[in-house]
N, C-alpha and C positions, 0 to 999 in steps of 0.2 A: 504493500500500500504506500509507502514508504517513497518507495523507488521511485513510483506512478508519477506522486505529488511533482517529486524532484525534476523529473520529465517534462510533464506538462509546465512547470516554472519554467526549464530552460527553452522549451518551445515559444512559450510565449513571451521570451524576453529574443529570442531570435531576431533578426533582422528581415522585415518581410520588404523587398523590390518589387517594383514593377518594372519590367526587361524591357527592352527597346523591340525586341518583337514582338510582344504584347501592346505597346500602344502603336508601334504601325499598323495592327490590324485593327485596333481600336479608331487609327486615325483613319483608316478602309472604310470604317462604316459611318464614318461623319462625311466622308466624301459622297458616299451613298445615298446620305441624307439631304445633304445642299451644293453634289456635284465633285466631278473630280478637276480640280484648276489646275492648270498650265502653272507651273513656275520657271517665268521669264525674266530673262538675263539682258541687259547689253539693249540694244537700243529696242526691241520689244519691251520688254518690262519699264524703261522709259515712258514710253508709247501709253501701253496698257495703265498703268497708272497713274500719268496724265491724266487721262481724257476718266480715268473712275474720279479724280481729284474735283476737276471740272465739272463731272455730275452731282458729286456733292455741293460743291460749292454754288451752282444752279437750283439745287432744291434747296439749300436753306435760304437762297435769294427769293425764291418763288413762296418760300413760308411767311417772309416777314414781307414783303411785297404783292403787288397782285398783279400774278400770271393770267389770263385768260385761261381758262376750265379744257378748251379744246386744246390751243396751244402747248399745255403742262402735259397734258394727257398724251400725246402724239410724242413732246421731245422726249419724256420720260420712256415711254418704250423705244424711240430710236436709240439712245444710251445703250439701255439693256440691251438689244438685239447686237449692236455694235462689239460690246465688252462681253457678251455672251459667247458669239463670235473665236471672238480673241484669244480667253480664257478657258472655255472650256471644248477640248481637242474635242474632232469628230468620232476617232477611236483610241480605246487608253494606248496604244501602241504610239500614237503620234502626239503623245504629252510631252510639254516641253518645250517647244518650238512651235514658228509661229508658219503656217504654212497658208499657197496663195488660195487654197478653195477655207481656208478661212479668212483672208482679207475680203477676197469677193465678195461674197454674202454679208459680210457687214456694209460695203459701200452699197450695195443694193440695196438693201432694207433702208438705210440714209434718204438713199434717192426715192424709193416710195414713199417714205412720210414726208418727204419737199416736196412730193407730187401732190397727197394729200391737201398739206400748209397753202403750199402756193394755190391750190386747186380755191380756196376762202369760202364765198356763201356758193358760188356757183357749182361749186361740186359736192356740197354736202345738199345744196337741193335735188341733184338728183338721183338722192340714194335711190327711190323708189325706181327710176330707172334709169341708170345707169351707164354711158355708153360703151364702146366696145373696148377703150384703152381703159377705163375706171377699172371694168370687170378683168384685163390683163394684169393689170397694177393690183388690183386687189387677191387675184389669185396667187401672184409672185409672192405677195407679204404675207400671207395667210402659208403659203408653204416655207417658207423664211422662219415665220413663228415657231412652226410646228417641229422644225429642224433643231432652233435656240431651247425650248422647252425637253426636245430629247437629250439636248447635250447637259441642261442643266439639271432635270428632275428623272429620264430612264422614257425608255419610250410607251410606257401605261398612258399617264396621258394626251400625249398625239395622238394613243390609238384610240381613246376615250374621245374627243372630240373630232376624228373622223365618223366613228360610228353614228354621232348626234347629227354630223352634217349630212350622211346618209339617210339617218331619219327624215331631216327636212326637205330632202330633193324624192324620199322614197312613200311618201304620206299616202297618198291613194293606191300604193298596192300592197299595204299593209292588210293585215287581218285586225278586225273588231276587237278590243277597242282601241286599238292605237291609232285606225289609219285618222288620217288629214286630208285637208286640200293639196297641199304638195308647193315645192318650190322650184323655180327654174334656176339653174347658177350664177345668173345676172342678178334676180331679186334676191338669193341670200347672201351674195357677195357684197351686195350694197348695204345690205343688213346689217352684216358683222365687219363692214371693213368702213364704211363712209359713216356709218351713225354713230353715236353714243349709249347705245342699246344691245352692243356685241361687243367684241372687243376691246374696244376703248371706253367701253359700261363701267359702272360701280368697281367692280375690282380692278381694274389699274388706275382705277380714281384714288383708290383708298391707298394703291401699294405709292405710286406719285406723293400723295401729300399727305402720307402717316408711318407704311412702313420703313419707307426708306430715311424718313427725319428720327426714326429709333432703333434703326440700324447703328446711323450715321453717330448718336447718339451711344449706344453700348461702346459704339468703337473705341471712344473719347475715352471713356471709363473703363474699360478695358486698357487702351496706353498708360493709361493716368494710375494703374497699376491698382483701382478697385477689386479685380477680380481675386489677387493675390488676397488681399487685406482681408475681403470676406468671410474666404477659407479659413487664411489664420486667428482671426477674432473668433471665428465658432469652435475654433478648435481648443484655443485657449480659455474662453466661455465654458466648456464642458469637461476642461478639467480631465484627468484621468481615471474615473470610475469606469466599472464593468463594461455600465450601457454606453460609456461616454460616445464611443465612435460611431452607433448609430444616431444618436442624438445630435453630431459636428455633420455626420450626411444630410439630415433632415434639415436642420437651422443653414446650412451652405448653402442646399440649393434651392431653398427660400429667399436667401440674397442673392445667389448668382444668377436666378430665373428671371428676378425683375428685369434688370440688363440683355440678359443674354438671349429668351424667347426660342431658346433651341434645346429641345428637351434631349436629344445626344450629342451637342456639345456640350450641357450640361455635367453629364452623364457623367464623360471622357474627364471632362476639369477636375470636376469632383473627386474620382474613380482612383485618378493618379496618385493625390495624395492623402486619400480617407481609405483603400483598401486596405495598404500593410496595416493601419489602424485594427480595421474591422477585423483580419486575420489573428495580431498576435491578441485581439479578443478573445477569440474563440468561434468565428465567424464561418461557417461550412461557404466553403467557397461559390457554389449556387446560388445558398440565400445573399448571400455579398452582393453578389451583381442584381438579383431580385432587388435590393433594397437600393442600389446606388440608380439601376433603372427606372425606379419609383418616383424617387427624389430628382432624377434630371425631368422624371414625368411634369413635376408642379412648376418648372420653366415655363412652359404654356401654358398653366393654370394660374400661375402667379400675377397679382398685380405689380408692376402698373403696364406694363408690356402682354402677359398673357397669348403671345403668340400671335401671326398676323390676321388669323381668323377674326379674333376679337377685333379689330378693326373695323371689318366688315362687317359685324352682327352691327355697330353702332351706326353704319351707311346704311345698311340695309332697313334697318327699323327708322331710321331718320331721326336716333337721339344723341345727345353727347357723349364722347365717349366714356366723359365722368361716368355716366350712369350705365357703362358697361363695366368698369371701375369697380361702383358702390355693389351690384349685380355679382360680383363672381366675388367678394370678399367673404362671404361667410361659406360658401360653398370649399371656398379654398382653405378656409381656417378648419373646415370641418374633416378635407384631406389630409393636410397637414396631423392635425391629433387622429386622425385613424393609422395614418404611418407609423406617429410615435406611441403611439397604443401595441403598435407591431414590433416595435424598436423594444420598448420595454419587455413586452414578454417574449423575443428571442434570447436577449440578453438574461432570462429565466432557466428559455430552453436550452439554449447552450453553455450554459454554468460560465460563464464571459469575465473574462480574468480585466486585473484594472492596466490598465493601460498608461504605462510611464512616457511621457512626453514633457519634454522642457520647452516651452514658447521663447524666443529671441528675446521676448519681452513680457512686463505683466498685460494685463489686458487691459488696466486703466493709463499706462504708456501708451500702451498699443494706439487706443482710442484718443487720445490726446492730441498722437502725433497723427495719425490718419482718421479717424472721426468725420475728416471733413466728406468724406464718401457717402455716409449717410445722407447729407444735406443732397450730397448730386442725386442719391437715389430716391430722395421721394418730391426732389424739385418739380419733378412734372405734375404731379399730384395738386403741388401745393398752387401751383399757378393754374392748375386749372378750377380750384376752388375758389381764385380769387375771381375767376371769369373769363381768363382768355380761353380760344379756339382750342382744343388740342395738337395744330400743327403749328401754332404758337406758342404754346407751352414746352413742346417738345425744342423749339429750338430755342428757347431762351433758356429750359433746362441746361439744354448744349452749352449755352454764351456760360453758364456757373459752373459747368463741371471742367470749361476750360480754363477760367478763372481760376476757382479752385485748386486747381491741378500747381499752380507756382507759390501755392503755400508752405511747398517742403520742393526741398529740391530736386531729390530721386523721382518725385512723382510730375515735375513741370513738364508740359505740352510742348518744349519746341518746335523747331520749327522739323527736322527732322519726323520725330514722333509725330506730329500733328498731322504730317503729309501723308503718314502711313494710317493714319486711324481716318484720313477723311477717306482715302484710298479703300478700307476694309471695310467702310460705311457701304459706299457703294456697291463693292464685291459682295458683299456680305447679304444684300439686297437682291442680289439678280435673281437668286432662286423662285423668291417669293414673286419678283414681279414676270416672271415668265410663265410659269405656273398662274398668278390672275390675269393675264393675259391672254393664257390658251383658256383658261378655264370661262374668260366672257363668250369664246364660241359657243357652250353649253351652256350659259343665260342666253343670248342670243338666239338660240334656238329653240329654248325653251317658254322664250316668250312672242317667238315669231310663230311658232306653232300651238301653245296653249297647251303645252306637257304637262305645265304641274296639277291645274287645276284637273287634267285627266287623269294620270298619277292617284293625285290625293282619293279623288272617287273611285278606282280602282281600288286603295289601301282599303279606306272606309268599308264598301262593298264586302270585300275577302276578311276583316275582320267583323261582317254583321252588323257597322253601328258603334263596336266598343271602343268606348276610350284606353283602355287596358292594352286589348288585342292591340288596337292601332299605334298605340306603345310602341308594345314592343315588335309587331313588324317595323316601325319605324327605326328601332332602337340597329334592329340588325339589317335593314338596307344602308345605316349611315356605317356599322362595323365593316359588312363586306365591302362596302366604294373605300373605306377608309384602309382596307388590306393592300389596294391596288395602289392609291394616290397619296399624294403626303395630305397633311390636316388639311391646309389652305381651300385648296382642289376639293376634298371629301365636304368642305362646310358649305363653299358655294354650290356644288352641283345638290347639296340636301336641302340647302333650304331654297335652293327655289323649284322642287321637286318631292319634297318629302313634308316638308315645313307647313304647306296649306293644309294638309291630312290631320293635324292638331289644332290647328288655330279652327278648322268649319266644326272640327267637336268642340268649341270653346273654349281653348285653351289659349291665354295671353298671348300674344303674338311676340313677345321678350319670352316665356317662358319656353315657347315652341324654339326660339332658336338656342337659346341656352343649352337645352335638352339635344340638340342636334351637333354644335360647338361640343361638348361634354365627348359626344358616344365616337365624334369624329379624331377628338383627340385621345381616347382609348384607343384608336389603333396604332398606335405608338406602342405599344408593348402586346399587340398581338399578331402571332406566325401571317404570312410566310417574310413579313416583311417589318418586324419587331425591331427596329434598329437599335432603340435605346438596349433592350436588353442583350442582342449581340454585341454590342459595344462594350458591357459589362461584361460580358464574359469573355470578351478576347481579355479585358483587363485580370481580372480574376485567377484565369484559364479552368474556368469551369466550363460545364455544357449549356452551349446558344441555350435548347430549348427547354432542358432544363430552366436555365434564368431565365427565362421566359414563363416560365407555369410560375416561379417563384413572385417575380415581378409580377402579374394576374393574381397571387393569392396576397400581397402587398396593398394593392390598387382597388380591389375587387370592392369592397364594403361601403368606399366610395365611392364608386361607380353605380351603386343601385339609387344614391343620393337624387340622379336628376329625373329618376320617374318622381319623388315627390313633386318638383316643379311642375309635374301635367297629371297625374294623377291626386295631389290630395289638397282640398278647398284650401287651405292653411298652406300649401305649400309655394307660394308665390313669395309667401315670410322669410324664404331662404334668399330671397336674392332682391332682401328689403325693400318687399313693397308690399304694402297693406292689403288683402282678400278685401273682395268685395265685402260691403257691410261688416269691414270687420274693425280691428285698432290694432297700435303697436303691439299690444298684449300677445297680437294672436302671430308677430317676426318671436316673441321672445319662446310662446312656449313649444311653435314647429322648430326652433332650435335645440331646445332642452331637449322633446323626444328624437328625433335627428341624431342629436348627440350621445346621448342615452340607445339607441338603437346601433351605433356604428360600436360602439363600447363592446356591446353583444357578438356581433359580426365579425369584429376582430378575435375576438375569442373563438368565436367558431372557426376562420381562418385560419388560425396557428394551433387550434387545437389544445388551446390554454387558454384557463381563467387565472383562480387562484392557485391552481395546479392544473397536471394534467390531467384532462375532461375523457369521461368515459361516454360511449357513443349513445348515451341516453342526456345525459348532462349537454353533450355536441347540439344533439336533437332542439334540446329544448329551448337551449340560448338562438339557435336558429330561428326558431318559432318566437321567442321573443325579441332577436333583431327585427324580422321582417312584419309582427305585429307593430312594432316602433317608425322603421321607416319605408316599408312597402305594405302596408296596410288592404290596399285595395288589392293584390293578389290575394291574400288571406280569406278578407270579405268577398269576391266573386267566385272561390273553392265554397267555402262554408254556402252562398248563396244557391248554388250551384244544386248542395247538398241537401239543403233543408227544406228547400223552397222560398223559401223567409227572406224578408227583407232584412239586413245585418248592417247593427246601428254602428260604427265602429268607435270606439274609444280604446286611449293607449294605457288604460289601465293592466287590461290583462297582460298586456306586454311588460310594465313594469315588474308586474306582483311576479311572472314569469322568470325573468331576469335576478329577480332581488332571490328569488328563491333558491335558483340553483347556488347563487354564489354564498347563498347562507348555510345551505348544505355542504360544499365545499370547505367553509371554514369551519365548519362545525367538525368534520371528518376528516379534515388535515393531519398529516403524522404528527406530536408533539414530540419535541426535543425532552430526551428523555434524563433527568437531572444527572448531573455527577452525582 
């Protein structure tokens, strides 16, 4: 027994690395995620980030000034299509270098949007019809797009918005109930290439004047050496107890998410230096990556960034994006403590040794000397409470965190550093705006032909009427589109397709997209195309899908949070806003069962409460999670059953709850005296 002890000390006082082959494959699946770039040398790389420099420096002139809406819209994708070009090779074989069938194709795409610009009212009048060079020009840039979107996001989907633009040319030899009147190539090339209604619609409105100003924006904070400081403030914050190192993953990528909005660059940041942590813990190398992929998860979910979807839900609805903001903060807090509800009872299940770590500095140095990070990171919050725009906010945020930055020396913007973060603003953006750019084909066509609204009565129809059913078919059209495409892709083509299906059963038109936003950035840690959690596990070197199922039983208890949003009268509380005829009373107390329900859920997750739970105990915590925060499954079984109309209250879920764990501490081993 002896011996054991002595072992498992020296293990855990061990030196745990992460190899350099372990994060090039970690760094493989962040490229998978927002493209594999060209690294250019000698007068390319000159070249190349120039001309990103200049598109920063064009949007944050276009924030504080005023662009015309068409104008902004048009040069903004000429940029991206330009440095999409450039950056990202046609095949990984040819990385690296800059070759002529990739300068071509950038000076073309140039020359159709002057063709566009130059074209002014006379050629946006005749979208409806079009003549013969419009529809040439417009088919050249539409296969240009479809080219820059393959190099940047994989060719899903290109072949996603071919098949929608097949739908709209293929309407009348459709089978019931899809077919349509149908389009000829002339009228949907003026659709999606000369209007504001396709392509140059809402999502490259939003990536133009929001994504790319918080891009440009992390970048700043990212040179300014935030990313570093966050790590080590959570790390030195939690100290070297057992759970410490899951508790420095959690709090990390809570501050690294607001900035960063990339839930596997997240990942990878975090991964590198909270693993060996998590290991000489006691940390099973699976769940490791399970939990680091969890925590790059709340990148997207985090305010004040939230990933570029969040963007769009606030265009889309036509409200501030404060109030997509105010919206995703308790949802997020609620993620948050289901994680560290996980965190604490692995560190249970894995008897997790304490963790010696000496910080550079105390934490109140720490914070002294770099503190001024905080202010950069809720600046944008704070100015848009005082009432500016938020592509105002965003860049006056910017004007502080560059300020800022020459408060300590290591951390000042010169001019150096400065070139390089306006530089990775930009790059850092192409993903997103290629992706809303292919992705307005599929608005474009969806509202030249009238899909959603056929869609949604389709859903409705196959679910009977139910709000429940309509759920959750909804819940898994936005999983599978979200298997194939990244978040962005997966939010736009749901909600303008899937999104009407809850709002005609009454459900708030915020809460219908919330709900849609939620399930699309769940596929972020599901197969075949799970990147955060591959990324964890190259770091780790445990098994992809392994960390994958572990990531899912991490995430899961969370995840059932956004059917309260459309399923329960009270549950619009979660993303503060008042139920009809109701008061504040009724945000406080769908929080408490909420809370009180994921409590449960986690327990049944990890297969521990106060100890470990026997599969009647599992049972019953189950039954009383989903009595707390899926209620309406519960009640439509029971209704089902009895015939009765079932009045629901979260009592029985409580007394459920309180019970087993009262049995459990009633029936705990006692330490048995000396």
């Amino acid at each position: 027994m002896t011996d054991d002890k002595t072992r498992a000390t020296v293990e855990a006082d061990e030196t745990v690395v992460v190899s350099n082959e372990a994060l090039l494959k970690a760094e493989a699946y962040i490229e998978a995620d927002e493209g594999a770039t060209n690294r250019l040398l000698g007068w390319a790389g000159t070249i190349s980030t120039g001309i990103a420099v200049v598109m920063s420096l064009f949007h944050l002139y276009a924030a504080y000034a005023i662009v015309p809406t068409q104008e902004l819209r048009y040069v903004h994708v000429a940029f991206t299509l330009v440095l999409s070009f450039l950056l990202f090779p046609l095949a990984t074989r040819f990385r690296n270098r800059v070759r002529w069938w990739d300068i071509v194709p950038g000076i073309v795409a140039v020359g159709t949007i002057a063709y566009a610009l130059w074209g002014g009212d006379d050629f946006t009048d005749r979208a409806t019809m079009p003549d013969h060079l419009d529809v040439l020009v417009g088919i050249t840039f539409i296969v240009l797009l479809l080219e820059a979107t393959r190099r940047t996001t994989g060719l899903i989907m290109p072949v996603v918005s071919l098949f929608f633009i097949a739908y709209a040319m293929l309407g009348p030899h459709l089978p019931a109930p899809w077919t349509h009147r149908g389009y000829d190539l002339p009228r949907l090339v003026g659709h999606l290439f000369i209007t504001l209604e396709g392509i140059f619609g809402v999502a490259v409105d939003v990536s133009a004047t929001l994504i790319i100003l918080f891009t440009i924006y992390g970048s700043l904070l990212a040179q300014s050496g935030a990313g570093k400081f966050f790590i080590d403030f959570s790390l030195a914050m939690m100290g070297g107890k057992p759970n410490a190192a899951g508790r420095t993953v959690v709090l990390s990528s809570f501050l690294l998410g607001g900035p960063s909005g990339s839930g596997v660059a997240t990942t990878v940041m975090i991964g590198t230096v909270a693993y060996p942590m998590l290991a000489k813990a006691g940390f099973e190398k699976n769940a490791a990556g399970g939990l680091l992929a969890a925590g790059g998860l709340g990148a997207i979910l985090s305010p004040p960034v939230l990933g570029a979807a969040a963007f769009l839900i606030a265009e889309f609805l036509k409200i501030s994006y404060l109030d997509v903001i105010w919206m995703a903060t308790i949802p997020t807090c609620l993620y948050y403590l289901s994680l560290l509800l996980m965190v604490e009872i692995d560190a249970k299940r894995f008897g997790s040794h304490d963790v010696h770590f000496k910080p550079e500095m105390s934490i109140w140095q720490m914070t002294k000397r770099y503190g001024f990070h905080f202010i950069s990171l809720i600046a944008v919050v704070i100015f848009m409470v005082i009432g500016y725009s938020p592509s105002l906010s965003v860049f006056y945020a910017t004007a502080v965190t560059f300020a800022l930055s020459f408060l300590r020396k290591e951390t000042a913007l010169v001019p150096r550093k400065l070139v390089r973060a306006l530089g990775d603003g930009s790059i850092g953006a192409l993903n997103a705006a290629t992706t809303c750019a292919c992705a307005g084909i599929v608005v474009g066509v969806v509202t030249l032909t009238g899909l959603g609204l056929k869609f949604s009565s389709i859903v409705i129809a196959y679910a009977g009427g139910s709000l429940l059913l309509t759920a959750i078919y909804t819940a898994l059209i936005v999983w599978v589109i979200g298997l194939a495409v990244p978040v962005t892709a997966s939010y736009i083509i749901c909600a303008v397709i899937a999104a009407p299906a809850l709002i005609k059963l009454g459900v708030p038109d915020y809460a219908a997209h919330m709900f849609i936003f939620y399930y699309a950035v769940l596929s972020e840690v599901s197969p075949p195309t799970a990147l955060s959690p591959f990324a964890a596990a190259a770091i780790t070197g445990g098994s992809p899908y392994k960390t994958t199922l572990q990531s899912w039983k991490y995430t899961l208890p969370a995840f059932l949070v956004p059917f309260v949003f459309v399923l329960d009268p009270q549950g619009v509380g979660l993303l503060l806003a008042i139920p009809k005829g109701g008061s504040w009373v009724d945000i406080l107390e769908i929080t408490f069962k909420t809370t009180l329900g994921l409590v449960a859920l986690a327990a049944v997750a990890q297969n521990w409460a106060l100890r470990q739970t026997t599969p009647l105990e599992r049972g019953l915590l189950l039954l009383s999670g989903l009595l707390l925060v899926f209620p309406s499954l519960i009640e439509a079984i029971l209704e089902s059953i009895t015939g009765r109309d079932i009045s629901y209250t979260f009592v029985p879920g409580l007394l459920i709850g309180l019970g087993v764990l009262m049995w459990q501490y009633k029936t705990a081993p006692r330490p048995i005296p000396a």
